[in-house]
C-alpha positions as CSV (number, residue, x, y, z in Angstrom):
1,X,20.1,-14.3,-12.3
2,X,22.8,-12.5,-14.4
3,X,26.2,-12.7,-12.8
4,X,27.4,-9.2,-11.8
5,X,30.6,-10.0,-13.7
6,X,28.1,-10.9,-16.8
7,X,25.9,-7.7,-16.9
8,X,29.8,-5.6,-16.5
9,X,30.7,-7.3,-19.7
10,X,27.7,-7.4,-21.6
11,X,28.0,-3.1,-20.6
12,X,31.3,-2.7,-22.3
13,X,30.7,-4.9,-25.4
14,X,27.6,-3.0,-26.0
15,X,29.8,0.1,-25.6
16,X,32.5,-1.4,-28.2
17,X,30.0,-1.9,-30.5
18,X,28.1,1.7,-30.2
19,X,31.8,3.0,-30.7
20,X,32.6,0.7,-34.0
21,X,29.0,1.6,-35.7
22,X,29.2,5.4,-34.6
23,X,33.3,6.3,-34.2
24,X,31.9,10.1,-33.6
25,X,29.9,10.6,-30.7
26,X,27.8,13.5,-31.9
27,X,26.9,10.3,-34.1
28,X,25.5,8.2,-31.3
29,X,23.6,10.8,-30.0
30,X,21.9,11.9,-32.9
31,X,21.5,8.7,-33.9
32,X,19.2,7.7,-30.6
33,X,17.4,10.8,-30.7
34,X,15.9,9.9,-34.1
35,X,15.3,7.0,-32.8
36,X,13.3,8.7,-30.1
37,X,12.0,11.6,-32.0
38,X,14.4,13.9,-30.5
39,X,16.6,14.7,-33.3
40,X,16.0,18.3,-32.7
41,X,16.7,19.1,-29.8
42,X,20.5,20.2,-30.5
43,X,19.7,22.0,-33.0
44,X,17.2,24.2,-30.4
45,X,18.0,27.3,-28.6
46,X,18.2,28.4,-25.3
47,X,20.7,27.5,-22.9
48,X,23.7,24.8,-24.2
49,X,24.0,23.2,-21.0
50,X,20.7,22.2,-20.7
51,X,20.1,21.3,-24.0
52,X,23.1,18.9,-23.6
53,X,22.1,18.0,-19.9
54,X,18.7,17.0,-21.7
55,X,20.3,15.4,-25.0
56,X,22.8,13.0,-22.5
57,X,20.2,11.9,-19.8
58,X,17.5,11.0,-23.4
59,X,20.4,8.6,-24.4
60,X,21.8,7.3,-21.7
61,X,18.2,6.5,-20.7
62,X,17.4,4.7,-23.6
63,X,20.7,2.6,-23.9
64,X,20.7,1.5,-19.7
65,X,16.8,1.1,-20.6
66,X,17.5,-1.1,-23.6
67,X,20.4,-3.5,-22.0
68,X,18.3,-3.5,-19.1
69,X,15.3,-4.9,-20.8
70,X,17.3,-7.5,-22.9
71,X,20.0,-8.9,-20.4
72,X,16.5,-9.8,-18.0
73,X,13.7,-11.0,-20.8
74,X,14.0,-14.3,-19.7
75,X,13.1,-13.6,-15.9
76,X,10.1,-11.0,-17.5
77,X,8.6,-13.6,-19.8
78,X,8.6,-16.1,-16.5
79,X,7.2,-13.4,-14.3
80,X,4.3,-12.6,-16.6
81,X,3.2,-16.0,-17.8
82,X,3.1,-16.9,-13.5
83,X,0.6,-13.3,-13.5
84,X,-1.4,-14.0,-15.8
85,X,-2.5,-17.6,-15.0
86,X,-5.5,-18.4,-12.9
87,X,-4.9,-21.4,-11.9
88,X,-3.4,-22.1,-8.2
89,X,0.8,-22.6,-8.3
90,X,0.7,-25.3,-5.5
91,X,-0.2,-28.3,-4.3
92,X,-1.4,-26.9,-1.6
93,X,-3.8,-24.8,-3.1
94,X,-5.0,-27.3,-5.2
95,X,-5.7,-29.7,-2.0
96,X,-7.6,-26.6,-0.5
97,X,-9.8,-27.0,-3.9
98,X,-9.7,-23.7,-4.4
99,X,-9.5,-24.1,-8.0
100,X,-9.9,-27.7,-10.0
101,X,-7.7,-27.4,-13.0
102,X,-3.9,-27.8,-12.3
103,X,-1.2,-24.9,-13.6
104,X,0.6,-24.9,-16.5
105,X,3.6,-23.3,-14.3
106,X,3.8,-24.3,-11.0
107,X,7.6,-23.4,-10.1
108,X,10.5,-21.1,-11.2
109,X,12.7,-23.9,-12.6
110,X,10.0,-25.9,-14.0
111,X,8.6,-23.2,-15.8
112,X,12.0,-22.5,-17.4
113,X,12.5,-26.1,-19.0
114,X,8.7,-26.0,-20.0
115,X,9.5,-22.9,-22.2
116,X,12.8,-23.9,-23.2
117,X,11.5,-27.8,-24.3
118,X,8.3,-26.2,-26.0
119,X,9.5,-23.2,-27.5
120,X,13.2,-22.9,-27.7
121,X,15.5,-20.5,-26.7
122,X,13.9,-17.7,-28.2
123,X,10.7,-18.1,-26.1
124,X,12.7,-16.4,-23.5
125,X,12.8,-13.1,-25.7
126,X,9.0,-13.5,-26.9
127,X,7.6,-10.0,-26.5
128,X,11.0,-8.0,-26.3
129,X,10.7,-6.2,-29.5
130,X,7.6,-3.9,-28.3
131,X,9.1,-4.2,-24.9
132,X,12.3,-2.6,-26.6
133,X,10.0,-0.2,-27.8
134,X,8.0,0.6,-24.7
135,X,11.3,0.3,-22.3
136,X,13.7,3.0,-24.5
137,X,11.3,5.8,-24.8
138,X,10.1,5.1,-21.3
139,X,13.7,5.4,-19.6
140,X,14.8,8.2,-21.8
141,X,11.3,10.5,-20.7
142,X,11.9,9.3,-17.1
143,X,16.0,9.9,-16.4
144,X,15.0,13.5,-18.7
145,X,12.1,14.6,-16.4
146,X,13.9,12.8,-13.3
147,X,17.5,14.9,-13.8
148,X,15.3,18.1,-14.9
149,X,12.5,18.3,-11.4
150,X,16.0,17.5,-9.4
151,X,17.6,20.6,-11.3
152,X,14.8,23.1,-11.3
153,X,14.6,22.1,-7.3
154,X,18.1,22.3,-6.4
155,X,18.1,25.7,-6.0
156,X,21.0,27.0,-8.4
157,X,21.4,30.4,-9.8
158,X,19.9,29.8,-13.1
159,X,16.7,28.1,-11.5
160,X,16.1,30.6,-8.8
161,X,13.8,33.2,-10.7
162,X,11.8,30.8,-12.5
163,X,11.1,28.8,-9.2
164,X,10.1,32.2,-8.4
165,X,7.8,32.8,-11.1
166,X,6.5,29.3,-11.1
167,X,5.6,29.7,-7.2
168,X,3.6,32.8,-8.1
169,X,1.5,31.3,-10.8
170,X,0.7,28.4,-8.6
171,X,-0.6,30.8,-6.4
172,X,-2.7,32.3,-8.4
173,X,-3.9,29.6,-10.2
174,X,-4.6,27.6,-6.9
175,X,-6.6,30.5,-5.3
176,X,-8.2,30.1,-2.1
177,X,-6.8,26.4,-1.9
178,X,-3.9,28.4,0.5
179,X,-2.9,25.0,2.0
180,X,-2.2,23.1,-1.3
181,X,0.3,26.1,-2.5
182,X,1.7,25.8,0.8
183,X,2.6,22.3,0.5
184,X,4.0,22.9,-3.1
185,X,5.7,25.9,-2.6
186,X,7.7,23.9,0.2
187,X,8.4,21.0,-1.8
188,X,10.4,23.6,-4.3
189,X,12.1,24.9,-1.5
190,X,13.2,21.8,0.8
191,X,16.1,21.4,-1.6
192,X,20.2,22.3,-1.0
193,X,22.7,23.1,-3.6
194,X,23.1,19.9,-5.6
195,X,20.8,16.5,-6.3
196,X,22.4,14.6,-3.2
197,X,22.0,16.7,-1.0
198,X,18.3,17.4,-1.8
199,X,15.5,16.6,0.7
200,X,14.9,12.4,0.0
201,X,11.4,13.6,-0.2
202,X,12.2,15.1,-3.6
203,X,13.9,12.2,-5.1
204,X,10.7,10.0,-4.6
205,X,8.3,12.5,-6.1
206,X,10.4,13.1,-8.9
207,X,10.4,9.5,-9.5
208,X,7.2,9.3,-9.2
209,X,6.6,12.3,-11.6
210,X,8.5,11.0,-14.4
211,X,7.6,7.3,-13.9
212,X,3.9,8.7,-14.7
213,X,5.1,10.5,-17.5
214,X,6.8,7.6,-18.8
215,X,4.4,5.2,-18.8
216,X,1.1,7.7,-20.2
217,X,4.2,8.0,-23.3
218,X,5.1,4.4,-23.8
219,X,1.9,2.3,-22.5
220,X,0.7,0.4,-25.5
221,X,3.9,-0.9,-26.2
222,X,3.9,-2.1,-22.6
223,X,0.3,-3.4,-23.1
224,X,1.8,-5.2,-26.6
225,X,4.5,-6.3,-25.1
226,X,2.1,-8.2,-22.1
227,X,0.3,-10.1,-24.5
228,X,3.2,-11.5,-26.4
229,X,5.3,-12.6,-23.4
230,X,2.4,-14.4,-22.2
231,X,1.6,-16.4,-25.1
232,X,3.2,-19.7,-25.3
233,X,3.0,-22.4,-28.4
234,X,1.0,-22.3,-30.5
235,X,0.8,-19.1,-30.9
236,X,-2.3,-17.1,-31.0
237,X,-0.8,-13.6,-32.0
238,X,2.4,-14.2,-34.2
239,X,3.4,-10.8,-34.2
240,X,3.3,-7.9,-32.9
241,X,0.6,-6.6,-35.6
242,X,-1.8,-9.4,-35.0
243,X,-2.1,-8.4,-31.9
244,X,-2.3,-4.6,-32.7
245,X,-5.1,-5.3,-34.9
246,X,-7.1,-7.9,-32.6
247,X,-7.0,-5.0,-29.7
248,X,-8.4,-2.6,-32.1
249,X,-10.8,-4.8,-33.9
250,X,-12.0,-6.6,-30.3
251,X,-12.0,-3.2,-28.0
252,X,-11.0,-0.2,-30.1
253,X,-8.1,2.2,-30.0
254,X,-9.0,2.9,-26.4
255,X,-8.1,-0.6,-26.0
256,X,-4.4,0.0,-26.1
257,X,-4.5,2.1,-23.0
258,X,-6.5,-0.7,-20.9
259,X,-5.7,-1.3,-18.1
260,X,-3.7,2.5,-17.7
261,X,-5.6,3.4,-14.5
262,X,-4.1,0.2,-12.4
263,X,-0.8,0.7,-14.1
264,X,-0.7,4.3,-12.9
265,X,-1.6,3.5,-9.8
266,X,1.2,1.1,-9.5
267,X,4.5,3.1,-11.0
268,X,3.5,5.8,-9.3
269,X,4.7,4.1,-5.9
270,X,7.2,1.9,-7.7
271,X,8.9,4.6,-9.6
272,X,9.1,6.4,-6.3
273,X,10.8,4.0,-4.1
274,X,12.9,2.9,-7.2
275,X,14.5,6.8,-7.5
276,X,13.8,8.0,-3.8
277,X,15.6,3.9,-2.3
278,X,18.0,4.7,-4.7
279,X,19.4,7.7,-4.0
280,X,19.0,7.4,-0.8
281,X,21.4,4.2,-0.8
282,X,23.8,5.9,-2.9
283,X,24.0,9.3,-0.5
284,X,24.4,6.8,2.2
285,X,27.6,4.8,0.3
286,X,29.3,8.2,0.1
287,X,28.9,9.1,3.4
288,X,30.0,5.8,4.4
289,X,33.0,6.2,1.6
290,X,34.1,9.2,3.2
291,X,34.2,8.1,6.8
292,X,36.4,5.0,5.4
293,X,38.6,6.8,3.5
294,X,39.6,10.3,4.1
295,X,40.7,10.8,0.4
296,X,37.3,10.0,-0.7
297,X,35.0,12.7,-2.4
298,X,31.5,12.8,-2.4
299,X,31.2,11.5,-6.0
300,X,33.9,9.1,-5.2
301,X,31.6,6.0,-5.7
302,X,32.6,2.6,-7.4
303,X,30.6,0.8,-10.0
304,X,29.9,-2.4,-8.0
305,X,28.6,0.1,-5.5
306,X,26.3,1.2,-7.7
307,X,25.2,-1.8,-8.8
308,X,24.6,-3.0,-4.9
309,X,22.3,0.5,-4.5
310,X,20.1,-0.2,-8.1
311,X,19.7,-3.7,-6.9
312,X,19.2,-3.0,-3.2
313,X,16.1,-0.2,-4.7
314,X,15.0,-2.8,-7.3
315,X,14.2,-5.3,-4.9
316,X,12.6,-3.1,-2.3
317,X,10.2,-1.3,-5.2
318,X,8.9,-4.6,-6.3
319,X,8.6,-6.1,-3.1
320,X,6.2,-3.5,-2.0
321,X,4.3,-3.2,-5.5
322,X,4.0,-6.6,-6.7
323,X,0.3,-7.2,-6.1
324,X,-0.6,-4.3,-8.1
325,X,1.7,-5.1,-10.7
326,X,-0.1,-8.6,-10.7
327,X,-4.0,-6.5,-10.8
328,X,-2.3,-4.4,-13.8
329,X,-1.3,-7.7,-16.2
330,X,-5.1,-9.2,-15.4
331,X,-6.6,-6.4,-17.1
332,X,-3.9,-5.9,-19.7
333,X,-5.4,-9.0,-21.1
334,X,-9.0,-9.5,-20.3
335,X,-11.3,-10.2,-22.3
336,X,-8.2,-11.9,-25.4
337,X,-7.8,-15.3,-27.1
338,X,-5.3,-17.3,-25.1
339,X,-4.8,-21.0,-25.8
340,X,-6.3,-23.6,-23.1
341,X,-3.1,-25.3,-22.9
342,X,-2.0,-22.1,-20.8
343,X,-5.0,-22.1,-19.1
344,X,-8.4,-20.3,-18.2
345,X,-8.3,-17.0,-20.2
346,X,-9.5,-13.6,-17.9
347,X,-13.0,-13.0,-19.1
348,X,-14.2,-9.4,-20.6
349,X,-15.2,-7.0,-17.8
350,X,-14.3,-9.7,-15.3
351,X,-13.1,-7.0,-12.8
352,X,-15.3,-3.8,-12.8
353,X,-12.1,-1.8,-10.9
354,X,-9.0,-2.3,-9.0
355,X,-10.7,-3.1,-5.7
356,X,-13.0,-5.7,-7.2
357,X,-10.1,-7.3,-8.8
358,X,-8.0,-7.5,-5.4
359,X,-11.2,-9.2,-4.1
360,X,-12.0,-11.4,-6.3
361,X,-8.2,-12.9,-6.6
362,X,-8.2,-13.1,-3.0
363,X,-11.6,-15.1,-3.5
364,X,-10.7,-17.7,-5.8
365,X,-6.8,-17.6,-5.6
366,X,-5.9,-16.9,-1.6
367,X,-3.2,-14.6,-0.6
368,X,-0.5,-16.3,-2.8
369,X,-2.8,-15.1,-6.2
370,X,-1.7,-11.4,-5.5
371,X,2.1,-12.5,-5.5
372,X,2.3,-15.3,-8.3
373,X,5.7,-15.0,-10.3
374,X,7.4,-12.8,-7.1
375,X,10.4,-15.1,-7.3
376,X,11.2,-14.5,-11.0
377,X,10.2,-11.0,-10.6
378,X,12.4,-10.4,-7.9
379,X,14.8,-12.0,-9.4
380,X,14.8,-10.0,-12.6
381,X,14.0,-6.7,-10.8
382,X,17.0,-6.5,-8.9
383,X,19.5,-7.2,-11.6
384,X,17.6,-4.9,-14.4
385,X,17.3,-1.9,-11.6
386,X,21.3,-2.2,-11.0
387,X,21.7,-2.6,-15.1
388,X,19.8,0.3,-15.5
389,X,21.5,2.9,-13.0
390,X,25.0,1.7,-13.6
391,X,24.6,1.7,-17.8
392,X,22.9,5.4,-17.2
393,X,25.4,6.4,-14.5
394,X,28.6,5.0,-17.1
395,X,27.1,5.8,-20.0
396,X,25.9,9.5,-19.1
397,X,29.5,10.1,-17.6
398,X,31.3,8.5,-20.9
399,X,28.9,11.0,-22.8
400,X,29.4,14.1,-21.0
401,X,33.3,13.8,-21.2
402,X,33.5,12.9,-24.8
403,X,31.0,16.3,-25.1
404,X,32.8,18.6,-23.2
């Protein structure tokens, strides 16, 4: 795992080199919102503020999104080539019989020097240019729609009237479901005067809203990115395009959202308890800031704090998702070409639905089947949680000062 003194530098160095490339920053932003698509939104009207409130939390989602992605590949590519392996990962279940052919990766460490011996360095970054792709868009849509449900909610001035008008028209449209625009009529209204101090509710179902945003934006790059990071040598997609084509050829353009129901199903929680743990950690570090120190303001929070909340809510949202994340990579690549040195390939239509797929793990690989690679993905979803908040929370900050 990344040293936090390693992920601090590898921050600022990205910084220095974002400022030699793009000396202005009007420069930098406009230069990742093309990259996004989003190169007119300051040229839009309406309100300034929010138009540069939007503009900020676009980049400095996809730049914490981006370093994120790259400092932790080489814990990723582990992860996924533990998921998507049928084979038992230890002796022990091979001495149950469970399953007859040994695993190609049987350990953390042994699965490192078997990538590194048979494929290099770079073996550690297979998949990261779609997952670059996939990760940038989908942290800039999320920290946008995340910042924007906490705004609308918070109850300020300029929000008021249209939570107003909003609450009206989900009446209306809701009809006789009374109860249901109860329930959502309180959820815009459980909120206080700034994000902090809004209800935790409301911080894990606006993660959870813009997590499904995200990922219905950015899936096939995610699905891309799955198939290349679990491919060893030889190869049997050398690039990105291969692969394109063999999903479209083999299942159709449908065939790049496969697998979107079990991936839903599992950000939505993740996404939650990533947002809603972490801000909840963070409102509890200023409290506990204040009571220490009676010079301390309620934003008055350190960056290694910050880094202890992201990787405190990393490891709790994958702790409690991991089996559905492991249900989500089997269908991701049912049904492809894998080579047998890495193992029995997942069949086409092997698992008719989620439930059947739980089952039928829990059949043939025990218990341990729905958490294969939760060391490695631990590991690397703490660290890229913290390297995500802290390079949005620095690099937002940086942004809005060098704006205003």
């Amino acid at each position: 795992m990344p040293a936090p003194v390693s992920i601090a530098s590898f921050l600022f160095l990205s910084r220095r080199c974002l400022l030699s490339l793009f000396p202005n920053s009007r420069e930098i932003l406009t230069f990742s919102l093309t990259i996004l698509g989003l190169e007119g939104v300051l040229a839009m009207e309406g309100e300034p503020s929010q138009l540069k409130r939007a503009a900020i939390d676009a980049t400095a989602g996809a730049l914490s999104g981006a370093v994120s992605r790259t400092v932790t590949s080489p814990l990723d590519v582990i992860k996924i080539r533990f998921q998507v392996q049928l084979e038992p990962t230890s002796s022990w279940a091979l001495l149950r019989k469970d399953l007859s052919t040994p695993s190609k990766y049987t350990s953390m460490v042994q699965a490192s020097k078997d990538i590194f011996r048979e494929e290099g360095i770079r073996g550690f970054w297979r998949g990261n240019v779609p997952a670059l792709l996939m990760v940038m868009p989908y942290t800039s849509i999320q920290f946008t729609v995340v910042h924007k449900l906490k705004t609308f909610a918070s109850g300020s001035s300029k929000t008021v009237q249209s939570r107003v008008n909003l609450q009206s028209r989900v009446i209306n449209y809701l009809g006789i479901s009374c109860c249901r625009s109860i329930m959502f009529i309180a959820l815009l209204s459980v909120a206080a005067e700034n994000h902090m101090n809004l209800s935790p509710y409301l911080s894990y179902m606006s993660g959870a809203i813009a997590g499904s945003a995200a990922t219905v934006g950015s899936y096939p790059f995610d699905l891309l990115r799955t198939i290349l990071a679990s491919q060893g040598e030889p190869k049997v997609y050398p690039n990105m395009r291969t692969a394109f084509v063999d999903i479209v050829q083999t299942r159709g353009f449908q065939g790049l959202y496969a697998g979107l129901s079990p991936t839903l199903v599992e950000i939505i929680p993740y996404a939650a308890l990533q947002f809603g743990t972490y801000d909840t950690f963070k409102r509890w570090t200023m409290a506990w800031n204040q009571r220490q120190y009676s010079n301390s303001t309620a934003e008055n929070i350190s960056s290694f704090q910050l880094f202890l909340c992201g990787v405190s809510a990393g490891t709790c949202a994958k702790l409690a998702t991991h089996p559905l994340d492991v249900v989500k990579k089997r269908f991701q690549i049912e049904g492809l070409q894998r080579h047998p040195r890495y193992g029995a390939r997942v069949e086409h239509r092997a698992y008719s639905n989620m439930l059947d797929a739980i089952k039928r793990i829990l059949q043939m690989e025990g218990w341990a089947g729905l958490y294969k690679g939760i060391v490695p993905s631990t590991v690397k979803a703490a660290p890229a949680n913290a390297v995500t908040f802290v390079a949005y929370e620095l690099t937002s900050d940086w942004l809005e000062s060098l704006l205003t």
